[in-house]
N, C-alpha and C positions, 0 to 999 in steps of 0.2 A: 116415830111410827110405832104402834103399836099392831101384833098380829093377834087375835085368839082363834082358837081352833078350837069347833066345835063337833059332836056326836054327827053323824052323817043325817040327814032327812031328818032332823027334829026340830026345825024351823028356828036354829038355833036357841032352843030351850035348856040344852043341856054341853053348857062352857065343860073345858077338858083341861086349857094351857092359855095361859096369856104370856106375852113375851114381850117385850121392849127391846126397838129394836133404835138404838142411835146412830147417828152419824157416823161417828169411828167401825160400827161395824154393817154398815150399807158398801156392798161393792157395786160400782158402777159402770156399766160396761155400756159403750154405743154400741145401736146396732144398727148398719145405715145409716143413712145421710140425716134422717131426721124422726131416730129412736134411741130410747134410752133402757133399760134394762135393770132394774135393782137388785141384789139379792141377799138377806143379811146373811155374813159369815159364821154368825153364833145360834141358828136355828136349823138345822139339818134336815128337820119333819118337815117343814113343810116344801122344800124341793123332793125331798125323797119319796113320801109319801103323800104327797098331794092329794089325789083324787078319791083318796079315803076316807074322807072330812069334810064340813063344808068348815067355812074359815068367814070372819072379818079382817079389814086392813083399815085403822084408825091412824088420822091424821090430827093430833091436837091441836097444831098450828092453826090449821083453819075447820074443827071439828068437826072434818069429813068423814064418814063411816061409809065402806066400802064393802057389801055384803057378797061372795062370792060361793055359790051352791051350786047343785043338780050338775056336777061333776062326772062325766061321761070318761072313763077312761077308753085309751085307743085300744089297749090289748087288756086281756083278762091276766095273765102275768107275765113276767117281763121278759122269761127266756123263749116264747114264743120268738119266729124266723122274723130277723130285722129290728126287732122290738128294742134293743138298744143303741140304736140311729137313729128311733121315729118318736116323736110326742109321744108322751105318753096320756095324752090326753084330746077327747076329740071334740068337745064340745065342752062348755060351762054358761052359768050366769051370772056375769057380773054387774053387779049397782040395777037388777032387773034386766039388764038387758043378753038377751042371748047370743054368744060367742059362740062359732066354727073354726076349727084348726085345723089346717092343710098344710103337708110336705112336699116336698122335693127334692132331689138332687143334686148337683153340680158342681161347681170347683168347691165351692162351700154350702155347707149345709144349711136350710132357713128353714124355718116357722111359722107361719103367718096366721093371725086371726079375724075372722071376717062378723062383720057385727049383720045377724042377718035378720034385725029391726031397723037397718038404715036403707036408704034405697039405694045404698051405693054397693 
């Protein structure tokens, strides 16, 4: 897998970092009965800083290019009340299509993304 990360809102015209991301260092986490979770262990930017960027996620295996923009973060910074329990994101586009994130609660804490171009 490949990630690059790009300048925010320049329709990715202007590359910052490319990064390869292998096997040995994809950690895998299920989430759920029927989710999986990737995360590489040797790029730090783009879990930490996420919503700062917009980003690619290339697949050469089967030359999928995955374009992920217009990144909504949920708080303006992080030490705002709750902000380090909650998404830090509220919204994105991914592969065109727009994504909703909603929290909650409970014995454990979840994440959930609602694709709100599906009718589901």
């Amino acid at each position: 897998m490949i990630i690059r990360r790009f300048e925010k809102n320049t329709r990715f015209s202007n590359l910052l970092d490319t990064m390869l991301i292998s096997s040995p260092h994809m950690i895998r986490t299920v989430v759920g009965q029927d989710s999986v979770r990737l995360d590489p262990d040797n790029y730090p930017v783009f879990m930490g800083d996420f919503q700062s960027y917009d980003w690619q996620v290339y697949f050469p295996e089967n030359k999928r290019l995955f374009p992920i923009e217009q990144i909504v973060p949920q708080f303006v910074k992080e030490n705002e009340a709750s902000a380090h329990c909650q998404s830090f994101v509220s919204s994105l586009l991914f592969d065109n299509q727009r994504y909703n994130f909603y929290t909650w609660t409970g014995n454990s804490y979840r994440v959930y993304a609602v694709n709100d171009n599906s009718n589901q």
